[in-house]
C-alpha positions in Angstrom: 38.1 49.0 15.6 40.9 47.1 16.9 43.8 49.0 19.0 46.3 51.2 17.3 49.1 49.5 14.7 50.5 52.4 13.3 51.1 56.2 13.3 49.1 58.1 10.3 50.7 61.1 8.9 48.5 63.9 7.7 45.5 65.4 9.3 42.4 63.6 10.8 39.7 65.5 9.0 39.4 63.1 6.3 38.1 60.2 8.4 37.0 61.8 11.3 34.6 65.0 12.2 35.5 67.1 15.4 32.7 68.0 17.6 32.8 69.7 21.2 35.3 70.5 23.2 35.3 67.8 26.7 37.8 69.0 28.3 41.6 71.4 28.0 45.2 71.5 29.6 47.7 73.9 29.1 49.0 72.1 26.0 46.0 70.1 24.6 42.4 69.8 24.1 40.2 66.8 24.1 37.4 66.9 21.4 34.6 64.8 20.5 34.9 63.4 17.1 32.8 61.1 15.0 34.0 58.4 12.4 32.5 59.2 9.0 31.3 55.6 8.1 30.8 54.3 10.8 29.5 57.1 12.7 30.9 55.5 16.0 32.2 58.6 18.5 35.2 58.7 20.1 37.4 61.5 22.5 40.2 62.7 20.3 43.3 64.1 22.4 44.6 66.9 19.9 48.3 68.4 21.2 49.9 71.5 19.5 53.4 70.7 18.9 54.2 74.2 19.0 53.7 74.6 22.4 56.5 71.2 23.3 60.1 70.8 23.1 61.7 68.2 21.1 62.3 66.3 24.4 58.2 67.0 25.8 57.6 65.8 22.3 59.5 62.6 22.5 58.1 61.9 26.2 54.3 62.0 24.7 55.6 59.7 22.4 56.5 57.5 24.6 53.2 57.4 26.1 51.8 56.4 22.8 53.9 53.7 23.0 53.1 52.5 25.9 49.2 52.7 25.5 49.5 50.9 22.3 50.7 47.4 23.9 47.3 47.7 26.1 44.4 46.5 25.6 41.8 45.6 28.4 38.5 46.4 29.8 39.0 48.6 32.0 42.3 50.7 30.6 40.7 53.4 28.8 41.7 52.5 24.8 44.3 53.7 22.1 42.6 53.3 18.7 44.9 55.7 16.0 47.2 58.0 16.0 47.5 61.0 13.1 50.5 63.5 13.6 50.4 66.8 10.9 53.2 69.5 10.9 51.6 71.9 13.9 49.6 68.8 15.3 49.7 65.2 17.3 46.0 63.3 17.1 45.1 60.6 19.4 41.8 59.1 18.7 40.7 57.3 22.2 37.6 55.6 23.5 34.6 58.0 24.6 34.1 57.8 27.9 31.1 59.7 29.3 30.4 58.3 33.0 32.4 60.6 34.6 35.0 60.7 37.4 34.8 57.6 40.5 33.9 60.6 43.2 31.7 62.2 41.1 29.5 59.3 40.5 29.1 58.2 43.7 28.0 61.5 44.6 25.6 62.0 41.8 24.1 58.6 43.1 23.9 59.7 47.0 25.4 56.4 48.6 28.1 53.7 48.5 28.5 50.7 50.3 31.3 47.9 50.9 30.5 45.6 48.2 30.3 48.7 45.8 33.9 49.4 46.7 34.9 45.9 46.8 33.9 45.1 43.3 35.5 48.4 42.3 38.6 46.9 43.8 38.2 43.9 42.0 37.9 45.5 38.7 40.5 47.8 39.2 43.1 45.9 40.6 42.4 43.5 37.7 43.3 45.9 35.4 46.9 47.0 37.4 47.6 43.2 37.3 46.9 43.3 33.4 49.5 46.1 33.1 52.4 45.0 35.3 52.0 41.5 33.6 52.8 43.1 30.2 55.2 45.5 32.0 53.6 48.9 32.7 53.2 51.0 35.9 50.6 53.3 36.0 53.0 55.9 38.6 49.6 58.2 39.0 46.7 56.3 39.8 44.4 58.5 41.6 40.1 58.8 41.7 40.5 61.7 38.4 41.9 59.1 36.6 39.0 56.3 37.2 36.2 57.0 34.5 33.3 55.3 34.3 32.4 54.0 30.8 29.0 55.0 30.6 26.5 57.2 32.1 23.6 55.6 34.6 21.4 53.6 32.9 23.6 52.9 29.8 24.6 49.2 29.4 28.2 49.9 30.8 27.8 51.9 33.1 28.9 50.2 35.7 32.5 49.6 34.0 35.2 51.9 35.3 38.3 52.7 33.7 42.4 53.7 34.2 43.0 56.3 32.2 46.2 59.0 31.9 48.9 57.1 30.9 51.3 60.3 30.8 53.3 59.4 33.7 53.4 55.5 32.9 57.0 53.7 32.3 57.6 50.8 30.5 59.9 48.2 31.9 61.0 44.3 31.4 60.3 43.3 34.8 60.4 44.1 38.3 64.4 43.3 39.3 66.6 45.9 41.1 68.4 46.8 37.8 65.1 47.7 36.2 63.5 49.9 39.3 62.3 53.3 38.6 63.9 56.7 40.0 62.3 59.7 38.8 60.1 60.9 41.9 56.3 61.6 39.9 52.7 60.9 41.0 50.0 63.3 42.9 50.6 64.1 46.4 48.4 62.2 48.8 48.8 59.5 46.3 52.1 58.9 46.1 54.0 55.7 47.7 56.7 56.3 50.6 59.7 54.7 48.4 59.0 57.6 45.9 59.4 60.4 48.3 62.2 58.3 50.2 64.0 59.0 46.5 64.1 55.2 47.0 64.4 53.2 43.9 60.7 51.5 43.2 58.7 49.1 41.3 55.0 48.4 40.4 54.0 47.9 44.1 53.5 52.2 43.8 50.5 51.3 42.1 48.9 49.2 44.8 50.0 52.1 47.6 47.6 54.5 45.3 45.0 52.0 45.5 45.1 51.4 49.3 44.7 55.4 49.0 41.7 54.8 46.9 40.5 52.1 49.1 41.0 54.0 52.4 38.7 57.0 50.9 35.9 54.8 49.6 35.2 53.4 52.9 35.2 56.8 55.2 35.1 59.8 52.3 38.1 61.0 53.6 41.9 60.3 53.1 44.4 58.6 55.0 47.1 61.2 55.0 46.1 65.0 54.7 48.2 68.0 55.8 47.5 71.6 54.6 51.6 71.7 54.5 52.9 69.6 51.5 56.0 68.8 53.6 53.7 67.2 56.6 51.9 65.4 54.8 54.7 63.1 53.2 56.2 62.8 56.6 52.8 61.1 57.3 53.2 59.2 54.1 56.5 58.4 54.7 55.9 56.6 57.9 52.5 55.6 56.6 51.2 57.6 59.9 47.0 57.0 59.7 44.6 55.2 61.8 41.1 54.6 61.0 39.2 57.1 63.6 35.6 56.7 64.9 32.9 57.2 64.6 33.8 57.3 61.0 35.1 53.7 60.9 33.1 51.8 63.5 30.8 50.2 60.8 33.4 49.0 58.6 34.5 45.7 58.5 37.3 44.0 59.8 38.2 42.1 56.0 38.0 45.8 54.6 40.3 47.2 57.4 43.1 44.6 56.9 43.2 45.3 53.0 43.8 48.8 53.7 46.6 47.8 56.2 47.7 45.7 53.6 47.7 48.1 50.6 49.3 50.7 52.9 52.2 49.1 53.7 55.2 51.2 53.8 57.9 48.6 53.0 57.1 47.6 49.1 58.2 44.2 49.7 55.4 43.0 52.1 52.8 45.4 50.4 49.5 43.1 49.6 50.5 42.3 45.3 47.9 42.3 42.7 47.4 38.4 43.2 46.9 39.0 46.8 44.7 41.4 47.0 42.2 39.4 44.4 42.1 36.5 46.6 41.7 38.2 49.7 38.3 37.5 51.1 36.9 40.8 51.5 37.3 41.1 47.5 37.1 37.5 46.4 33.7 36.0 48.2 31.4 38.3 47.0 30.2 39.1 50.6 30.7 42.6 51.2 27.9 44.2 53.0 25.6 45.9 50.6 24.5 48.2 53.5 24.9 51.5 52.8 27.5 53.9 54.5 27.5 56.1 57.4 25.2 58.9 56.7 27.9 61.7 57.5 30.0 59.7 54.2 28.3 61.6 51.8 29.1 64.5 53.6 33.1 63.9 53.8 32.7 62.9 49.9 31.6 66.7 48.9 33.9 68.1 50.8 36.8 66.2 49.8 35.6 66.9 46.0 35.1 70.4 46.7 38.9 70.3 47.6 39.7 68.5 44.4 37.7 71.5 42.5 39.6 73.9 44.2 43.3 72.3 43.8 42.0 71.8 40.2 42.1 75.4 39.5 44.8 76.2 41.5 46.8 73.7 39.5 46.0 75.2 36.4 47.4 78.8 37.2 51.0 76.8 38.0 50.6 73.7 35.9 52.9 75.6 33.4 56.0 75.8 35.4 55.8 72.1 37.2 55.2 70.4 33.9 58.6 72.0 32.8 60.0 70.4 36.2 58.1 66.8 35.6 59.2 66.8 32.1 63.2 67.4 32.9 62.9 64.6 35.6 60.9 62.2 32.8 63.5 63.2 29.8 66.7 62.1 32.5 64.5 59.1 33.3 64.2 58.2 29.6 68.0 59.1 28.8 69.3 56.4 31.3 67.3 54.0 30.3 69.0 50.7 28.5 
């Protein structure tokens, strides 16, 4: 199957069969489906329309749009859409390795080069996307899958996935910066709470995130008061505390420091952080990580659990605030 070329009216049974549920938000549900003749499996996306506005509507059409200019190995993959009366169908790659965290907990250790090859691949991908005009606006360790379970022959491929909060533009210029403030708190670049306009470099902010957590199992910023913690972001207040960090390397230090840059414009770019050393030679330690990192990865995923259910019981009345912002964003747009 090559990637998605058109919309299909009319319901999916015909060429598809639905299986079991993988996963549910307060608006859709992601389902398991099989292709009848070819019996390949896939994750189908299925959103009531019922439950959006016209605008919400338009919005998750524009991230159909947007997912069907990508194609690369590790963005997660569009194949078809089919939209009925009461429905909206979108027929994505299967992926069954499970969330970045998640897997290095089920295998018990990490190490440098682990993280730096991640980077690689990774970082890859956010160069793909801002070469054909795409920032991602919510990378985060949730939206990293892995491909394939352990011991399946891609199981080492991760993947972006979650291309709801994604914007299209021509190119990087002041007249084409973005506004609307979105993204995941702890995540999120200092321009975007500044209510700065921004570019792609928010992507490689999240990453620095990212980056900063796979070395120490911990994050950079953290604040049980949402309004502290973006002061911290917003002066990009962190250090790199012992005995935590005493093992790690001085390349993998300065490519935090360089991802985690508050001023955009001398924030390490896709480019740069490919050829920097730690990422480029291949020669990150393959030692495994402190012993207390496994430790500060379950409890930082044990947090993740928890804000996971708290978001659900208030996901309801933010999305309505996200998808105002997103609908202004997409009505000043040339």
């Amino acid at each position: 199957m090559g990637n998605v070329t058109s919309l299909k009216k009319g319901g999916i049974h015909k060429e598809y069969t639905l299986g079991d549920k993988l996963g549910e938000g307060s608006f859709a549900v992601v389902k398991q489906i099989r292709h009848k003749k070819t019996k390949e499996l896939f994750a189908c996306k299925i959103i009531k329309k019922s439950k959006l506005q016209e605008a919400e509507l338009a919005i998750l059409h524009d991230e159909v749009d947007i997912m069907h200019k990508i194609e690369h190995e590790n963005c997660v993959r569009l194949y078809e859409i089919y939209e009925s009366k009461k429905k909206l169908y979108m027929v994505l790659e299967l992926l069954t390795g499970g969330e970045l965290f998640d897997r290095i907990l089920e295998k018990g250790s990490y190490s440098e080069k682990e993280a730096s090859m991640l980077m690689k691949n990774v970082v890859g991908a956010i160069k793909y996307l801002h070469s054909i005009g795409i920032a991602h606006r919510d990378l985060k360790p949730e939206n990293l899958i892995y491909a394939g379970k352990p011991g399946d022959k891609n199981e080492n491929v991760i993947k972006i996935t979650d291309f709801g909060l994604a914007k299209y533009k021509e190119s990087d210029s002041a007249s084409q910066k973005m506004h609307t403030a979105c993204g995941t708190p702890g995540y999120v670049a200092p321009e975007v709470l500044k209510n700065d306009p921004y570019g792609f470099a928010v992507d490689l902010w999240s990453m620095g995130v990212i980056l900063y957590i796979l070395l120490c199992g911990f994050p950079p910023f953290y604040h049980q008061s949402t309004a502290q913690l973006y002061k911290q972001i917003k002066k990009g207040a962190y250090d790199f505390p012992a005995p935590y960090w005493d093992e790690i390397s001085d390349e993998a230090k300065d490519l935090v420091k360089k991802l985690l840059t508050v001023n955009p414009q001398n924030r390490a770019t896709p480019d740069e952080v490919l050829e920097h050393p730690w990422v480029a030679s291949g020669k990150a330690s393959a030692k495994a990580l402190d012993s207390s990192y496994i430790d500060n990865m379950n409890l930082l995923v044990a947090r993740r659990d928890f804000r996971k259910g708290v978001r659900q019981i208030i996901a309801v009345n933010r999305f309505a605030n996200t998808i105002k912002a997103l609908v202004a964003e997409t009505a000043t747009r040339p």
